[in-house]
ROLO-743155 format. One record per residue (C-alpha): y negated, z, x negated. Coordinates in steps of 0.2 Angstrom, whole numbers, plus 5000, padded with zeros to 4 digits. Layout:
YZX ...
! end
This chain:
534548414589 535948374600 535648504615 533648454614 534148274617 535648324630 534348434638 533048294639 534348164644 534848304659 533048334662 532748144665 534148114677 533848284685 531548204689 532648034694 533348124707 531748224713 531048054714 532547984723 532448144734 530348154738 530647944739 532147984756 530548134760 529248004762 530347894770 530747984783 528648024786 528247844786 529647834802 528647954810 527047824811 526247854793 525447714788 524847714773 523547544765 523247524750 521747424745 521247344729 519547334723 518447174725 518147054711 517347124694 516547044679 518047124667 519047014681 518446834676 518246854658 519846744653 519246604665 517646594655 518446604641 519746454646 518146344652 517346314634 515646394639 514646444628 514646624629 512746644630 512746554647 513946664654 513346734669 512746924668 514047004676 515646914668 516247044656 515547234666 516547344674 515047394685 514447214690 515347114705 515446914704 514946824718 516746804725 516846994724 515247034733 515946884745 517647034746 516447174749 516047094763 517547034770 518447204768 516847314780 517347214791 518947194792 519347364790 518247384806 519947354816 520947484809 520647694812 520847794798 521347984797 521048004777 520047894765 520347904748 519547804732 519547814712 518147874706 518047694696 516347604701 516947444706 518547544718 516947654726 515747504729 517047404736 517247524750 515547604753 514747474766 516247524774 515947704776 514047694777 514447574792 515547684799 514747864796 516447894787 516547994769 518147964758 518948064745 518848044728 
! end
């Protein structure tokens, strides 16, 4: 029991130090112009349900979307927005997104305004 947890312990510190190690590789990329943005997706249902929740109403007069995953609030829709064009300004060599609804339609008026695909 002793050399499975010595070995486990060893195995540990020896990924910390790949991850120290890949952490100095990607460093040195970055200095070499990679810019890398990371961009949440916009507001969802699931988002807001705690400030329904906190507000005492009723929870048959919620709104439709507060609660779903696949539904975004008006603020969020207001994000969708606000994220096509603001990433207008920027050039991108890779798009990547999560399959996840709300991570996909946050960034689709983006690419269809673009002609651009991304990754999932």
């Amino acid at each position: 029991m002793v050399g499975i947890q010595n070995s486990s312990w060893a195995m540990r510190k020896l990924l910390q130090w790949n991850g120290v190690v890949l952490w100095l590789s990607l460093a040195s990329v970055a200095q070499a112009n990679l810019k890398i943005y990371y961009l949440r997706h916009a507001e969802a249902g699931h988002n807001v349900v705690a400030k329904f929740v906190a507000s005492g109403i009723p929870t048959n007069e919620w709104p439709v979307w507060v609660g779903h995953t696949d539904m975004f609030t008006p603020e969020g829709e207001a994000q969708v927005r606000g994220v096509t064009t603001n990433l207008l300004a920027y050039k991108f060599d890779f798009i990547a997104v999560s399959p996840t609804w709300r991570t996909r339609q946050t960034i689709f008026p983006y690419l269809q305004a673009t002609g651009r695909t991304a990754e999932i």
